[in-house]
C-alpha positions in Angstrom: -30.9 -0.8 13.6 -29.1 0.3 10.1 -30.0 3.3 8.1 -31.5 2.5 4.7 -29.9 4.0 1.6 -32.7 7.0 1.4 -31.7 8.0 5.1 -28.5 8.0 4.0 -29.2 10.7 1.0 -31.5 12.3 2.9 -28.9 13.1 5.5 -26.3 13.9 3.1 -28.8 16.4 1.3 -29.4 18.3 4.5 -25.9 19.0 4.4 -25.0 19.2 0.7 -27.8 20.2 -0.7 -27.1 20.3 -4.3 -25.4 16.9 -3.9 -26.0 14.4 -6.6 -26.5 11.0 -5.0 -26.3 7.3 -5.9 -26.0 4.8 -3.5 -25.6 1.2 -3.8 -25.9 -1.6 -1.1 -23.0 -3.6 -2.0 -23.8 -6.5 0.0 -27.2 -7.0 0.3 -27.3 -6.2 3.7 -28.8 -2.4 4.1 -25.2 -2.0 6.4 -22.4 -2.1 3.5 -23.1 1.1 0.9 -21.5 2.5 -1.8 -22.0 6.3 -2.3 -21.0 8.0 -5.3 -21.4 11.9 -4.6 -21.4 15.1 -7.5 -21.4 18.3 -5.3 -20.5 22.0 -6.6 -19.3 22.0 -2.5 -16.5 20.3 -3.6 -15.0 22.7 -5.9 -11.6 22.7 -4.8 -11.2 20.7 -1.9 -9.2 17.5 -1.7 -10.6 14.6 -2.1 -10.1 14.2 2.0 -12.0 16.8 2.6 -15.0 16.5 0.1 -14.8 13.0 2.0 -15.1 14.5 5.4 -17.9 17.0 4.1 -20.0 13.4 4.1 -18.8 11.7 7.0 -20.0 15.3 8.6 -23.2 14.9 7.3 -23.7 11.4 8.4 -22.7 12.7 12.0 -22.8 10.0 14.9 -24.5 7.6 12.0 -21.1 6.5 11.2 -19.3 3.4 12.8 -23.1 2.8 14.5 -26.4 2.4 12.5 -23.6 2.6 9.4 -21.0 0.3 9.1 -19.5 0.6 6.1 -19.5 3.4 3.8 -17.4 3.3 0.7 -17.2 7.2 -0.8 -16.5 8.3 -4.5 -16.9 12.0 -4.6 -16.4 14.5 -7.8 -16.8 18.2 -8.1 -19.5 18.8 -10.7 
């Protein structure tokens, strides 16, 4: 089983709910994604941390029903 690209918003939203999300499935597959991320929660973090703020939000999801999660993230 692998999450779909609205699961993956959807999760992320609950989370970060101002979040501005575009994902892209970079292979084709619904398993390889490529989320590009605008939060106001990332106003001053480093780009580690805004990064961990996701992988939080995506919780046991990641390495499991997601395989591979490419992350741009940008304070908006």
């Amino acid at each position: 089983m692998t999450l779909t690209a609205i699961e993956i918003k959807e999760l992320i939203k609950k989370k970060i709910p101002d979040a501005i999300i575009e994902i892209e499935d970079i292979r084709g597959d619904n398993n390889h994604y490529h989320a590009k991320i605008k939060s106001k929660s990332f106003k001053g973090l480093s780009k580690i941390k805004q990064h961990q703020l996701v992988y939080k939000a995506l919780g046991a999801h990641m390495g499991s029903t997601l395989h591979a999660l490419m992350l741009t993230t940008k304070e908006i």
